[in-house]
C-alpha positions in Angstrom: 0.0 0.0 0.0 1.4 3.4 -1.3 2.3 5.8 2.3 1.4 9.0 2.9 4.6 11.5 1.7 4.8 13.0 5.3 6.4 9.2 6.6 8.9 9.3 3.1 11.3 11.5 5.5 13.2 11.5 8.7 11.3 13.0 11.3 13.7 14.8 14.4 11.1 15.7 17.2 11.7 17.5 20.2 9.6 19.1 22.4 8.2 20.2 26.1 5.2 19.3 27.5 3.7 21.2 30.4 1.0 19.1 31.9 -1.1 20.4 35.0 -3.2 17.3 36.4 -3.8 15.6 39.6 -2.0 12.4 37.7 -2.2 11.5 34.2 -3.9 8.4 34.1 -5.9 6.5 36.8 -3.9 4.4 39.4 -0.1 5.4 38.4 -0.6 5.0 34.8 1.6 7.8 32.4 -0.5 7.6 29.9 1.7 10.0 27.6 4.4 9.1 25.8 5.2 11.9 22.9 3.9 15.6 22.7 2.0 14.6 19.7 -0.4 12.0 21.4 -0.3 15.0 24.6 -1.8 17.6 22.1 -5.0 15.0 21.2 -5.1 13.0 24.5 -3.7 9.9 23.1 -6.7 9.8 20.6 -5.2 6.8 18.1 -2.3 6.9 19.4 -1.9 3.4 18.4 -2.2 3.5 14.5 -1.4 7.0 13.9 2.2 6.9 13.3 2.8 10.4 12.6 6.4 9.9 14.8 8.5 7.6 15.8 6.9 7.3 19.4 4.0 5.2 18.2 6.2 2.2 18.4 5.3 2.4 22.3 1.6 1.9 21.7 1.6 -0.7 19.0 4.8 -1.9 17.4 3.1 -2.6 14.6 3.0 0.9 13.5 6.7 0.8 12.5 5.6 -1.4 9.5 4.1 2.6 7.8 7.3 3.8 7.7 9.2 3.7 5.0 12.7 5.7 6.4 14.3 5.8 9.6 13.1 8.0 12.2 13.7 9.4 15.9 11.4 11.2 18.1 12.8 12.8 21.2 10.8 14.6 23.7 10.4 16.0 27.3 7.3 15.9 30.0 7.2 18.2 32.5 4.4 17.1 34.8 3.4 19.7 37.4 0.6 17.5 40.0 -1.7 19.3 42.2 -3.3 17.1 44.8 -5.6 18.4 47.8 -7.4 17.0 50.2 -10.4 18.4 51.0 -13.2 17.8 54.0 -11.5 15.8 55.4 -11.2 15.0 58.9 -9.2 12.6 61.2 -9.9 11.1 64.7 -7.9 10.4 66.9 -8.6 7.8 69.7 -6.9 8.0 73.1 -6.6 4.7 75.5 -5.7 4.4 79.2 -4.7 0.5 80.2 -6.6 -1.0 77.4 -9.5 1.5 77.1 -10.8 3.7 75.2 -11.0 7.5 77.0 -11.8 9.9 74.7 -11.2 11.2 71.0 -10.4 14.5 69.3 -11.8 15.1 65.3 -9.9 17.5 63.9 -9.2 18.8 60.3 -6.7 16.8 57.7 -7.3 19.1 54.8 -4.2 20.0 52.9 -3.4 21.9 50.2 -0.7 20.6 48.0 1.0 17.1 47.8 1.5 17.3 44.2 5.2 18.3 42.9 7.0 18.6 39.7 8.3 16.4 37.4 10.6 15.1 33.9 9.8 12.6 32.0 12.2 12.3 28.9 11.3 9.8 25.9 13.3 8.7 22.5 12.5 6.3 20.0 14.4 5.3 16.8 12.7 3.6 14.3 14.8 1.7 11.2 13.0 0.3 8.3 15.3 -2.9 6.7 13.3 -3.2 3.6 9.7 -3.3 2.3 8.7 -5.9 4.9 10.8 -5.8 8.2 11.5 -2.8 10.7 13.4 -2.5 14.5 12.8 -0.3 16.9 14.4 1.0 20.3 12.4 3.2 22.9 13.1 4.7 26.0 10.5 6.3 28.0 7.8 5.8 30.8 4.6 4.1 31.3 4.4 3.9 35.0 4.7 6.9 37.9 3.6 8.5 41.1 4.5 10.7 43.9 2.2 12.3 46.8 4.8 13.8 49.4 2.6 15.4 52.8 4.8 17.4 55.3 6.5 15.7 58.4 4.0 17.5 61.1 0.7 16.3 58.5 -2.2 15.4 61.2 -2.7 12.1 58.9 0.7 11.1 58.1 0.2 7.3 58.9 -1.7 7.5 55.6 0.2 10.0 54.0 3.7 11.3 54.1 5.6 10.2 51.1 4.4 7.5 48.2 6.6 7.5 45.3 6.6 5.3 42.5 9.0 5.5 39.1 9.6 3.1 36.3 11.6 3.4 33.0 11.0 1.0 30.1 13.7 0.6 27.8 12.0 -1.5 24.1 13.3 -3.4 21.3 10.7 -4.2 18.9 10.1 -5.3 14.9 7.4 -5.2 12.7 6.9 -7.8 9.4 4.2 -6.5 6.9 2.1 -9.8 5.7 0.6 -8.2 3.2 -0.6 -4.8 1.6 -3.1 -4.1 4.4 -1.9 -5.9 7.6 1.0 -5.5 9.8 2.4 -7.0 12.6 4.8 -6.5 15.5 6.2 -7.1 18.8 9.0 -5.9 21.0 10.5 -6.9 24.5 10.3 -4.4 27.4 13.1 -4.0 30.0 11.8 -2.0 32.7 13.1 -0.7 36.0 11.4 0.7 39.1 12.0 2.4 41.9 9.4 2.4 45.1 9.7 4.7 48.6 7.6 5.1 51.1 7.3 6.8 54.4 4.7 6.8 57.0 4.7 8.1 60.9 2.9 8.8 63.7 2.1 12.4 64.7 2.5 14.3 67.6 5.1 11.8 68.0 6.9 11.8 65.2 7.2 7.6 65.2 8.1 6.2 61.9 6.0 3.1 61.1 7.0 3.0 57.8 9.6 3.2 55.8 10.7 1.5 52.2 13.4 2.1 49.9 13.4 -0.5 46.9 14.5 -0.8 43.4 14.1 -4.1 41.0 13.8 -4.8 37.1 11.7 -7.2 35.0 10.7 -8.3 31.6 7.8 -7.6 29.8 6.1 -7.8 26.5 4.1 -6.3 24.0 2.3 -7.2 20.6 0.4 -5.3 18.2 -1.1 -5.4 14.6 -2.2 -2.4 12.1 -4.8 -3.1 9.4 -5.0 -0.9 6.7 -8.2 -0.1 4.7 -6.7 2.5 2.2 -4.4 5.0 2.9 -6.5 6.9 5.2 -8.3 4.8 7.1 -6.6 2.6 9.6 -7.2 0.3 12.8 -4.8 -0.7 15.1 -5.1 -3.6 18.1 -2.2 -3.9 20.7 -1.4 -6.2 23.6 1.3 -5.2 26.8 2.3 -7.8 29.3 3.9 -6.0 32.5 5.5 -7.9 35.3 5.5 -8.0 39.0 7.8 -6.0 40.0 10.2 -7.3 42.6 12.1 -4.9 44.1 14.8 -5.2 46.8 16.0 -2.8 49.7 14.9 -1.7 53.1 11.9 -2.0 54.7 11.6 -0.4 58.7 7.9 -0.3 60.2 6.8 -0.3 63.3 6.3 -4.2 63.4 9.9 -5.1 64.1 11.3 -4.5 67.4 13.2 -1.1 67.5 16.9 -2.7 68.3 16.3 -4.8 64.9 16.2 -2.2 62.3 15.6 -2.4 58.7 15.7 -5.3 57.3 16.5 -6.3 53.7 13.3 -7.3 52.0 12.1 -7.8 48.8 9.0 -5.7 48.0 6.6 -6.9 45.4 4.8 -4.3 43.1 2.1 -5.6 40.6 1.8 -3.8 37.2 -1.1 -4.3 35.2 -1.6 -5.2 31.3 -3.3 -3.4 28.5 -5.1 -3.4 25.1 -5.5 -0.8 23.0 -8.1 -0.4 20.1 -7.0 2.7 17.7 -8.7 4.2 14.6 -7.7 6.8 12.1 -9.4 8.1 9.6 -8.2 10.9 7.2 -11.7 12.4 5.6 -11.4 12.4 1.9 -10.5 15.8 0.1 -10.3 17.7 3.1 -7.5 18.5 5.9 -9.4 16.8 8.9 -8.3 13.3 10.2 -10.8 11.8 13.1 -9.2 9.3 15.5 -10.0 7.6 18.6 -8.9 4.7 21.2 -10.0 2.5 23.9 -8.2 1.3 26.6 -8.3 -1.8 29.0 -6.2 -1.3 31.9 -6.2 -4.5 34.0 -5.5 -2.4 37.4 -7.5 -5.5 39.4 -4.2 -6.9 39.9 -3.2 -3.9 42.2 -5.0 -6.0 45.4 -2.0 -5.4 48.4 1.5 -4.2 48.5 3.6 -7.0 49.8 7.0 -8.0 50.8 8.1 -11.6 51.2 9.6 -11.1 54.5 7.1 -8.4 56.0 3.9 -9.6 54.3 1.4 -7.6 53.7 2.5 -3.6 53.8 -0.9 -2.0 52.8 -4.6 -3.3 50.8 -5.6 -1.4 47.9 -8.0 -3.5 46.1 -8.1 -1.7 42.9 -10.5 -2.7 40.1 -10.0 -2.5 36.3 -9.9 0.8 34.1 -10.9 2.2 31.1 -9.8 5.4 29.2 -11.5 6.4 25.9 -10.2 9.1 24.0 -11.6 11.2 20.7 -9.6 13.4 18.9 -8.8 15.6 15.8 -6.2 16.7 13.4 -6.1 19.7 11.1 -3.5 19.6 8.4 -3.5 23.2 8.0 -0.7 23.6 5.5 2.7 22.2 4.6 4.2 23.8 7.9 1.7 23.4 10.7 -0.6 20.4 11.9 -2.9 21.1 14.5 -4.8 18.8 17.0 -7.1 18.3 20.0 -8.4 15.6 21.7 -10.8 14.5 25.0 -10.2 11.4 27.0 -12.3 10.0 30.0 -10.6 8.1 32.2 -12.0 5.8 35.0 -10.7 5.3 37.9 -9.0 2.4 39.5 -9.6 2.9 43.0 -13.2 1.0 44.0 -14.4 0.4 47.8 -11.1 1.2 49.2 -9.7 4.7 48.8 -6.6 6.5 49.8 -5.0 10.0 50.2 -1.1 8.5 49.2 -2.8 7.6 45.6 -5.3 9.6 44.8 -7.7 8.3 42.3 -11.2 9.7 40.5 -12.8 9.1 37.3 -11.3 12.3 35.3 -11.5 13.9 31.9 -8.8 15.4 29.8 -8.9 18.4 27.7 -5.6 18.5 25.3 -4.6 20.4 22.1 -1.5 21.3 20.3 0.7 22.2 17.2 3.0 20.4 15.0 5.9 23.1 13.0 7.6 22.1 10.5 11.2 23.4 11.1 12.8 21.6 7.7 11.7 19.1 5.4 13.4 16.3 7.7 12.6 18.1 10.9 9.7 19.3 13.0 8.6 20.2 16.6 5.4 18.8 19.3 3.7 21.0 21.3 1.4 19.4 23.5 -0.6 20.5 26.4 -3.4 18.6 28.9 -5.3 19.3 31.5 
């Protein structure tokens, strides 16, 4: 099938991305991997291939390019988190018994912070069939960080979760209209967490842990005509196993931290993605779903500690609508809507907060040369 002349070219992309949100995704999903899929909320994402970055969502996408290209980018991620009427007891005992309690007020106003999320990704075409790809970038991420003197800081204090994935993937085009690929996913993590007891200022918590794993992903593109498109993906994560300290309250204060190994579970997803580039006009209308498969969330555990905390999540969705206006040979404009739901069910908590949300995006493509352009992206 004959490709559209903006993929006959190297594409160089770099960009910033300034992203005001509570998080991006539900649970500690980063559901943004280039300032392109920013700018229409990840709206077909996964069959687009207007940059090299759609390798993350669907390997299968490097099979619609017929030169090598790189995409290079940069999230900044600003996180506003508040917590509002919201109140904490307190329970006071004398030999055994309970003697009285004091309700007081554990509102706060900021536990967010800032953030930098770089991402690259090189794709190489070998001939009319086969392509490789590397990536480097993030699917995972979290922090809430609540001051040392916080009313509530056995449930909130500092939660902080990264992850980097590092891909290798390839693509093999069966036929005019349908592609396939598939790539290996090294990922590593890092998890911290603090949690005391105020006025007292005990520590009952405290974890410092970093681990790798394997992981997966699969993917196919099938192609109607050269402007219409669908795209299916699969991602395997692992369970993170993570090793380092762990100190709570549990142990007996001349012990210590000990060295423990402290199990995080990541969860899979599929993507459905759709593109289509209205006949004899400059609008393109795209669209995904997304199955996030969060119900593996249930605890935080450590194989020497047990159980740390119960979170109980429940699966998510996110479906996304965008649109692209190809408004001459040197800009590209976009926007895009996503609803997200959220992974949180009975159980709740302040250290991850969680909501169903919506995102409003938009942004620009410039062409800088004819082997060059820049992303601008912005959410919120």
């Amino acid at each position: 099938m004959r490709k559209m002349s903006r993929w006959k070219k190297t594409i160089i992309i770099g960009a910033t991305i300034l992203l005001p949100q509570q998080a991006l995704c539900a649970g500690f999903q980063l559901n943004v991997q280039s300032s392109a899929g920013l700018g229409r909320a990840s709206a077909g994402d996964g069959v687009i291939a207007d940059n090299a970055s759609s390798l993350a969502r669907n390997p299968a996408t490097m099979a619609l390019f017929n030169e090598i290209a790189l995409s290079a980018g940069i999230v900044s991620i600003t996180s506003m988190v508040e917590v509002k009427d919201a109140l904490y007891t307190r329970e006071f005992y004398s030999q055994g018994a309970l003697v009285d309690t004091s309700v007081q007020s554990a509102n706060y106003d900021d536990a967010g912070g800032n953030a930098i999320a770089p991402n690259i990704y090189l794709i190489v075409p070998i001939n009319d069939k086969f392509a490789w790809g590397i990536s480097a970038y993030t699917n995972f991420g979290t922090k809430t960080q609540y001051s040392d003197d916080y009313i509530a800081s056995e449930y909130g204090g500092l939660s902080k979760v990264e992850s980097y994935n590092l891909g290798l993937s390839a693509s093999y085009r069966m036929s005019e209209h349908f592609s396939i690929g598939a790539g290996l996913d090294i990922i590593a993590s890092t998890g911290k967490l603090n949690r005391s007891l105020q006025p007292t200022d005990t520590t009952l918590l405290t974890i410092d842990a970093t681990g790798w794993g394997l992981g997966f992903n699969l993917g196919a593109v099938y192609e109607l005509d050269d402007n219409n498109r669908f795209g299916l993906s699969y991602r395997y994560s692992p369970e993170m196993e993570t090793e380092g300290q762990v100190d709570y309250a549990g142990y007996l204060a001349e012990s210590g931290p000990i060295d423990d190994t402290v199990l995080i579970p990541l969860p899979d997803m599929v993507e459905f993605s759709g593109f289509h580039h209205l006949e004899n006009t400059k609008i393109a209308l795209h669209y995904s779903i997304q199955w996030i498969g969060w119900s593996v969330f249930e605890s935080l555990d450590a194989e020497t500690s047990g159980t740390i905390n119960r979170y109980q999540w429940q699966d998510g969705w996110h479906y996304a609508i965008g649109t692209t206006y190809y408004l001459n040979n040197a800009w590209t404009l976009r926007a895009g809507y996503l609803y997200d739901t959220s992974a949180q069910d009975q159980l709740t908590s302040i250290s991850v907060p969680d909501s169903d949300r919506q995102f409003f995006s938009t942004g620009f493509t410039y062409q800088l040369t004819p082997n060059s352009n820049m992303d601008f992206g912005f959410t919120y």
